[in-house]
C-alpha positions as CSV (number, residue, x, y, z in Angstrom):
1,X,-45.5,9.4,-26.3
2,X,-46.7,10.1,-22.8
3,X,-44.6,7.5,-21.5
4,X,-41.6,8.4,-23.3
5,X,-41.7,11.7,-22.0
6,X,-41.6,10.2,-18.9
7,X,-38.7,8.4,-18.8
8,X,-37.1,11.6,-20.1
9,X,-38.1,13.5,-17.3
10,X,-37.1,10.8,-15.0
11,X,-33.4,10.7,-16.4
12,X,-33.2,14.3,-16.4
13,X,-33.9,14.1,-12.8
14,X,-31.6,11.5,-12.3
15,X,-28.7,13.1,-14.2
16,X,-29.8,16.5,-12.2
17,X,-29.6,15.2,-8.5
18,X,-26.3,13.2,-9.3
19,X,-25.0,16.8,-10.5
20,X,-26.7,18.4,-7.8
21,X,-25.2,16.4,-5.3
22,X,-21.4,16.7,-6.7
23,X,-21.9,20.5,-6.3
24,X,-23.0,20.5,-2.8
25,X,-20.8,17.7,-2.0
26,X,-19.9,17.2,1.0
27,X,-22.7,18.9,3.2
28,X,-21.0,16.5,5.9
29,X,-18.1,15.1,7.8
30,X,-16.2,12.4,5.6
31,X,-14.7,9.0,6.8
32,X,-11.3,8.1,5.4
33,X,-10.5,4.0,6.5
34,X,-7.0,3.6,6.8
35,X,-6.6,-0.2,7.4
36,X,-3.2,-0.3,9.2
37,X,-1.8,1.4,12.4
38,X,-1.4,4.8,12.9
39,X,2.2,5.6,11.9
40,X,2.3,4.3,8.4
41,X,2.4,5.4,5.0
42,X,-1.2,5.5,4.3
43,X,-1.7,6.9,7.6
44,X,0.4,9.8,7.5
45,X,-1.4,10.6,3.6
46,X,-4.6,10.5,5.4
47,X,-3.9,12.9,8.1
48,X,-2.4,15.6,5.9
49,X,-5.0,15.2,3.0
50,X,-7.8,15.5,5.8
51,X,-6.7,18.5,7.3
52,X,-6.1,20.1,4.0
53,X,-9.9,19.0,2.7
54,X,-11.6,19.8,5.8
55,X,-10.1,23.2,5.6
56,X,-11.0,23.4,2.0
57,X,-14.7,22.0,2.1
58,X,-15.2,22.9,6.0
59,X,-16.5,19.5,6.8
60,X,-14.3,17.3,9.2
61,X,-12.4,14.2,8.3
62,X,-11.9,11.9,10.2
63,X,-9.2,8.9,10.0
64,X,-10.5,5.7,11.4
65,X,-8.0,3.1,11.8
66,X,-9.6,-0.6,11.0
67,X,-7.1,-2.8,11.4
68,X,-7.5,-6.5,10.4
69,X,-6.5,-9.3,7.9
70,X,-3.6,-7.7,6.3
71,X,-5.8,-4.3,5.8
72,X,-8.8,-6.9,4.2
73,X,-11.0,-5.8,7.2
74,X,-11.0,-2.2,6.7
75,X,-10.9,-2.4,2.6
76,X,-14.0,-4.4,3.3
77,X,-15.8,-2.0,5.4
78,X,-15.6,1.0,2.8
79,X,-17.0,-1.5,-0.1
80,X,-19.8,-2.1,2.1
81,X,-20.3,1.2,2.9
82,X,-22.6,3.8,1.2
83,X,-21.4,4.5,-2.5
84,X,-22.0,8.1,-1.6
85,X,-18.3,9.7,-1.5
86,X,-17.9,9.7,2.4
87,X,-16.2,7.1,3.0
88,X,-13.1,6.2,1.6
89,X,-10.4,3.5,1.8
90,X,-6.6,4.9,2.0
91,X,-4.7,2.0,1.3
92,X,-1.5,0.2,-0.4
93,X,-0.9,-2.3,-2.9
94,X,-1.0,-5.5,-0.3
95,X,-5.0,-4.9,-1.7
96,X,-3.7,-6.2,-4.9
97,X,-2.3,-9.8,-2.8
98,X,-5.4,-9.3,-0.4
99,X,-8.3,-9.8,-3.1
100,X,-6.6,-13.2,-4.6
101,X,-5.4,-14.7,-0.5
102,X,-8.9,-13.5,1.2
103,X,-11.6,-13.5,-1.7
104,X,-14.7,-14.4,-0.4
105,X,-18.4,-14.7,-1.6
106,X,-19.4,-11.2,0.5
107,X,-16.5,-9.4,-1.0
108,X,-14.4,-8.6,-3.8
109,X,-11.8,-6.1,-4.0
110,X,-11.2,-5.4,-7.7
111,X,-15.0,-5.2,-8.2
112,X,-16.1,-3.7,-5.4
113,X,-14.2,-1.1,-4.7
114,X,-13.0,1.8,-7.5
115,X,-9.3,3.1,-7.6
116,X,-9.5,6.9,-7.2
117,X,-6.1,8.1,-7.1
118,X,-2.2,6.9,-6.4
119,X,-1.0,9.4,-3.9
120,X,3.1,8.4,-4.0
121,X,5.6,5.1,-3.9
122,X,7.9,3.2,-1.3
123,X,9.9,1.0,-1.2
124,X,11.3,-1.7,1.4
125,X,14.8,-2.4,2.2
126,X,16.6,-5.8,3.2
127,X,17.7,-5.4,6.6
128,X,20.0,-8.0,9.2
129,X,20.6,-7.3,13.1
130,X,24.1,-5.2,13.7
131,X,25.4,-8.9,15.3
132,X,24.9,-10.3,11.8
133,X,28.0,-11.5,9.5
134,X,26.4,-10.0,6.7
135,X,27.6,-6.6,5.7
136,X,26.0,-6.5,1.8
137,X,23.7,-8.5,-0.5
138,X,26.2,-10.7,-2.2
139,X,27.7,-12.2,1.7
140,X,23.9,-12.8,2.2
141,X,23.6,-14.6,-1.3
142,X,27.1,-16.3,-1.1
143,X,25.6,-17.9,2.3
144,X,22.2,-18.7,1.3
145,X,23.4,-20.7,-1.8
146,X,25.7,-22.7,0.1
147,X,23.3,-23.1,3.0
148,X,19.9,-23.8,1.1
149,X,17.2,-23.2,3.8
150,X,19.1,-22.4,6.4
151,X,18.7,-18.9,6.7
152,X,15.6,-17.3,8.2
153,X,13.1,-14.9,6.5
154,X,11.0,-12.3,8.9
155,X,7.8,-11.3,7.5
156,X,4.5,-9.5,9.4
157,X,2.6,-12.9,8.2
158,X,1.9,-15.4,5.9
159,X,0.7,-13.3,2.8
160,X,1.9,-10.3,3.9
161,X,4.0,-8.0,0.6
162,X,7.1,-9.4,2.6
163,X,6.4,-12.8,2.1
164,X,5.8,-12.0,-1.7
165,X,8.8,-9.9,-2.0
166,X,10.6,-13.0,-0.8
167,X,9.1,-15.5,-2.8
168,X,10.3,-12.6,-6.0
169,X,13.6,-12.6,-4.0
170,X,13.8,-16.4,-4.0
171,X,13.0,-17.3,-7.5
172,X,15.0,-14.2,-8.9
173,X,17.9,-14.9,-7.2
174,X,17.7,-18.6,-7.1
175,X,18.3,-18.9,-3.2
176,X,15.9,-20.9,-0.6
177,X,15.0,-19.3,2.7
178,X,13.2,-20.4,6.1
179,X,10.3,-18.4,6.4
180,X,9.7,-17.3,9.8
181,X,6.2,-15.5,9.6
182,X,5.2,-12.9,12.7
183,X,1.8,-11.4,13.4
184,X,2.7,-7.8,12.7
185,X,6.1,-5.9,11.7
186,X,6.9,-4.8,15.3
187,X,7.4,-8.5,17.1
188,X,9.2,-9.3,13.7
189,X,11.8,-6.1,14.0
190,X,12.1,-6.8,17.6
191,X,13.2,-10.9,17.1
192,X,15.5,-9.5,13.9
193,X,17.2,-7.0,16.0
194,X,17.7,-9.8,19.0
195,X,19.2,-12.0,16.5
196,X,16.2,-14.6,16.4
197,X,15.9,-14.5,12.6
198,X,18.4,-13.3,10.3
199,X,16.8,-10.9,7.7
200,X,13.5,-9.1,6.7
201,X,12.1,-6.7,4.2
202,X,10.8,-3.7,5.9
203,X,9.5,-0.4,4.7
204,X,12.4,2.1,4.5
205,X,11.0,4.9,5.8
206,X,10.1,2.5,8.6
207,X,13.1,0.9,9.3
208,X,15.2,4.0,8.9
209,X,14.9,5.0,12.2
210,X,16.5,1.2,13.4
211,X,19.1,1.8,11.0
212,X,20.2,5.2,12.0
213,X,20.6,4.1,16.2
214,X,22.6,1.4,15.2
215,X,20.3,-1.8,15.8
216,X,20.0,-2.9,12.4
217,X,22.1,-3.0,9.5
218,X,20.5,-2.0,5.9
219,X,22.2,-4.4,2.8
220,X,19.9,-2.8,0.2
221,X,17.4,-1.3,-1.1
222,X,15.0,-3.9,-3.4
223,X,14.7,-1.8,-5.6
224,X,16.1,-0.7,-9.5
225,X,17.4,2.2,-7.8
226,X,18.5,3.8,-4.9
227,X,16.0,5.3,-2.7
228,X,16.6,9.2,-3.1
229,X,16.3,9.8,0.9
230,X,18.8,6.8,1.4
231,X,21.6,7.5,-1.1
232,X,24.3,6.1,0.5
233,X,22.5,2.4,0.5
234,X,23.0,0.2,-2.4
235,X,20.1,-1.2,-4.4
236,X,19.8,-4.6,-5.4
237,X,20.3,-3.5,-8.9
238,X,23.3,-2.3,-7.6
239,X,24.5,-5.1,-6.3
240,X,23.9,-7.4,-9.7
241,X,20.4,-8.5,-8.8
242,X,17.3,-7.1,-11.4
243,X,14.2,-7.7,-11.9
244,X,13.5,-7.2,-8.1
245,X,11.2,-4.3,-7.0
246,X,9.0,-3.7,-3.6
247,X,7.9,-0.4,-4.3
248,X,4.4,0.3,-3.0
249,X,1.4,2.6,-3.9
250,X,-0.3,4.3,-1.7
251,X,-4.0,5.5,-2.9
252,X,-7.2,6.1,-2.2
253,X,-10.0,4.0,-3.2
254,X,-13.8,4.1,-3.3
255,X,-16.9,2.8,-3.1
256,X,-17.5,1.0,-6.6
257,X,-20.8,2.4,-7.2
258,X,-19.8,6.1,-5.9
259,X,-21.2,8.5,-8.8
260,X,-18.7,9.8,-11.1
261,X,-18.6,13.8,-10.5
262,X,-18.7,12.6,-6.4
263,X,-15.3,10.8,-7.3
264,X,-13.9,13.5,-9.5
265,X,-14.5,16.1,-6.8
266,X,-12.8,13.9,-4.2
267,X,-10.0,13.3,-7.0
268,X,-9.2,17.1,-7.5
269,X,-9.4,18.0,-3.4
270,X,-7.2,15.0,-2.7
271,X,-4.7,15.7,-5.8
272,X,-4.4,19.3,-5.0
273,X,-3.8,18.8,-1.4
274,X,-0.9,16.2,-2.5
275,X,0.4,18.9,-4.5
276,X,0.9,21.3,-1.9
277,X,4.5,22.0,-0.8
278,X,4.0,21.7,2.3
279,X,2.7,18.5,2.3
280,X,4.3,16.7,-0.4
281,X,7.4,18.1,1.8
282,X,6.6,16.3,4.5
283,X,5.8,13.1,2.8
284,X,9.2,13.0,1.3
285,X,10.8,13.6,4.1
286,X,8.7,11.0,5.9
287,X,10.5,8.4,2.7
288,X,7.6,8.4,0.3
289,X,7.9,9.7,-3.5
290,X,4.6,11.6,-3.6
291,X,3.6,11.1,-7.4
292,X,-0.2,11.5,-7.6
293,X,-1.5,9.8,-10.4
294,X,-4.8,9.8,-12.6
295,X,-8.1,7.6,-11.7
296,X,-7.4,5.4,-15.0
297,X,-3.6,4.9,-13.9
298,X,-4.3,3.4,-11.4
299,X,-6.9,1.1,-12.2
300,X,-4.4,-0.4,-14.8
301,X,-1.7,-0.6,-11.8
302,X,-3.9,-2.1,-9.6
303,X,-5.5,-4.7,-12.0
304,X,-1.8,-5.4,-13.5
305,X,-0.5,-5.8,-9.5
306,X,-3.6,-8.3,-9.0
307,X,-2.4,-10.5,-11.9
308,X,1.2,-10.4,-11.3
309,X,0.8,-11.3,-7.7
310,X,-1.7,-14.0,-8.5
311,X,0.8,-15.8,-10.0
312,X,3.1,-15.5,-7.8
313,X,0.9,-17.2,-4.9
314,X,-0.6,-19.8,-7.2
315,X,3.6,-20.7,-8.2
316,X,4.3,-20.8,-4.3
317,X,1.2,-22.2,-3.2
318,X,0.7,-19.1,-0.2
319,X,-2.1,-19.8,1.5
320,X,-3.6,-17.2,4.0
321,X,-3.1,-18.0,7.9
């Protein structure tokens, strides 16, 4: 009996410092990894959800920008990182085409890492230079059947969600292109606007800006629907092409060993911040459909992503640069 009793008393103990450190938590600044540049989606969701927490909690947060192997480098850190609920990946679905393109021995991002909450959607637009002929989706198909090849793709990189969008875009529409990979979105934009390639899928809220002064023309939205901040531009359901659909999460993500009640007290501080007028305000106006969702939503979106895109890059044979 005496040892039974102990082993009780050491679960209790267990089960009491786990809940003893959820209360207190955090007693410390916290880390949030964005693994892109700052000026993006996730990075804008980080700033605003870490000024709101460290208000809340009165414990900084700071947003460290690890950027790196399609956002592998940075996921990577925070799984390696202390499974103690400061540190914590802000991220996008290109984790879902990361884990099959970079899967390595020393890391696994389905495994190692836990899905904690979706904070809202985007979606990418096809975009051509204002020199191009093109003025909508069917003078861009119309060319691209009779020219198989001939026209040229823009993506950030071999890999990238733009060079799966356009393998989607390919076999949906039953079109070739000529994929011109880049090393980043900016050198792409810049070449697409000069007239160097011919098309791209870029972020709308990112390319908005391009759009608006005139240097680049937007053909659609690929999407099912139209973008609710960019009414006036067709989708590609619109235009008689389905089935097509770049919209992207963008979440937090964990540790995959954080304890539970750690997790659920960052859940309900990040969700509540994301609910906040204000900031779910500015997110939309920044072109993101803040839609926070729950931990177990998002694990099936994520795992369901990581199959779907698998796929898609065994299909195409896309092999990491």
């Amino acid at each position: 009996m005496g040892r039974v009793w102990k082993l009780c008393l050491i679960s209790l103990w267990m089960f009491c410092s786990v809940g003893a450190q959820a209360a207190d938590f955090p007693t410390h600044g916290l880390r949030f990894v964005v693994p892109f540049s700052p000026g993006t989606g996730m990075d804008r969701i980080a700033r605003l959800v870490g000024e709101d927490l460290t208000a809340k909690w009165g414990q900084p947060v700071v947003v460290e920008n690890r950027l790196g192997a399609a956002g592998h480098i940075g996921a990577q850190t925070v799984a390696q990182s202390a499974a103690d609920g400061y540190t914590v990946l802000v991220t996008a679905s290109n984790i879902s085409i990361t884990a099959t393109l970079l899967r390595s021995p020393s890391f696994d991002a389905m495994n190692d890492l836990a899905p904690l909450l979706i904070a809202g959607y985007g979606d990418s637009t096809l975009v051509v230079s204002s020199k191009a002929r093109f003025n909508s989706l069917a003078d861009v198909l119309q060319y691209a059947r009779a020219n198989p090849g001939k026209l040229t793709f823009a993506t950030p990189g071999t890999g990238s969600p733009m060079h799966i969008q356009m393998a989607l875009f390919e076999q949906v529409a039953g079109v070739k292109f000529l994929h011109i990979p880049y090393k980043g979105t900016a050198p792409a934009i810049t070449d697409l606007i000069g007239g160097q390639v011919d098309m791209m899928f870029v972020a709308t809220h990112t390319v908005m800006p391009y759009v608006t002064a005139g240097q680049l023309k937007a053909i659609a939205v690929a999407a099912p629907k139209r973008n609710p901040l960019t009414p006036n531009i067709p989708s590609f359901a619109d235009e008689g092409v389905n089935d097509i659909s770049t919209e992207a999460w963008y979440g937090f993500m964990v540790p995959a060993k954080t304890p539970p009640d750690v997790a659920r007290k960052l859940y309900e501080g990040i969700a509540a911040a994301l609910h906040k007028p204000a900031i779910k305000g500015d997110l939309q106006k920044f072109g993101l459909n803040v839609k926070p969702s729950t931990q177990d939503e998002m694990r099936q979106i994520v795992r369901a992503e990581y199959e779907r895109y698998a796929a898609v890059i065994k299909q195409n044979n896309i092999a990491a640069e």
